[in-house]
Structure formats: C-alpha cells, structure tokens
N, C-alpha and C positions, 0 to 999 in steps of 0.2 A: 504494500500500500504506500503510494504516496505521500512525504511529510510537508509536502509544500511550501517546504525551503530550497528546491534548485527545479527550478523550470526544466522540460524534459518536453520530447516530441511526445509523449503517450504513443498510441496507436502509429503513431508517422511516424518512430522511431526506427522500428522493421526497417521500411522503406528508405527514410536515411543511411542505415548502414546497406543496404543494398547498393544504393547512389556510389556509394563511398568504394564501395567493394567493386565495382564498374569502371567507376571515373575517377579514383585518387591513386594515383600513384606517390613511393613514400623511397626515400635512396639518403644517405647521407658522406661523408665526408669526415673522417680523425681528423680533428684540429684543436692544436695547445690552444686559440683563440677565435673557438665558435663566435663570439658577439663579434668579431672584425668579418668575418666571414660573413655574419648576417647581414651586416651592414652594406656590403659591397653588391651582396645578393639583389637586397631590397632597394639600392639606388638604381642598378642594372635590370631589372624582369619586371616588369608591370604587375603589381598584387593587390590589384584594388580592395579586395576587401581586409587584407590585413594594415589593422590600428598603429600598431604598433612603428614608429620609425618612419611610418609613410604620411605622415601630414602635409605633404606636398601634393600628393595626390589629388589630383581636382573630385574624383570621385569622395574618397577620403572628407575633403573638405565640404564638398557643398551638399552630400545627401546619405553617405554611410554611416556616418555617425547619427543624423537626427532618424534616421532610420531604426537602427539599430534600438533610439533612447525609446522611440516611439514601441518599439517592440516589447522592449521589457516592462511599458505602463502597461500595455495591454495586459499581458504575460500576467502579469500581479492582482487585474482584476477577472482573473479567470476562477472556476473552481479546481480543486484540488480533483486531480484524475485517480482513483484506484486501480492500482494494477494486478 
C-alpha cells in the first residue's frame, strides 16, 4: 500500500519501465573525476530534460522547470493509490 510520501506512476508504472527497457540505453566510463566528465558531457549533447548543470538550456529555462513544479502540485493533490 501506498504511504503517500513519494509520488509513483501507480498502474503506469509497468509501462514506464517497459519504455525504459525499449528506449534507455545505460554505458559508463572509470573516471578519478566523474563530475569533470559530467560537465563536458552536458555542455557537449543536448539533454533537455536534465536540471541539473543545464540552465542554459532554453528548454530548461523557459518550460521544464514550471512544468515539472506544475506536476508535482498536481501530484500532491491526488489521492493516495493502493497497490
């Protein structure tokens, strides 16, 4: 049962990791300094939705964020799902 402190796809949850398991590929890289490596990453490939480091991002800037804040009001006035 849900405790209603971490938002969750409920039901669309399945389906998400399906998504995931389709369309995410995952590979890394040994480095003494993963965060230099991020950083070069995230200046160089386009990652509109990731927050983090990418504030330059016009997407980033002008609609992922109020999106996102918009999501999590919703998200908090929903009811708690039983699983």
């Amino acid at each position: 049962m849900g405790s209603g402190r971490r938002p969750t796809f409920a039901a669309g949850e399945a389906k998400l990791s399906a998504w995931i398991a389709d369309h995410a590929y995952v590979t890394w890289v040994e480095t003494d300094r993963p965060w230099s490596a991020e950083q070069r990453l995230i200046a160089s490939v386009n990652l509109p939705l990731n927050l983090d480091q990418n504030r330059q991002h016009t997407f980033h800037q002008q609609q992922l964020t109020q999106i996102r804040a918009d999501a999590r009001t919703t998200a908090r006035t929903l009811p708690v799902v039983s699983t």
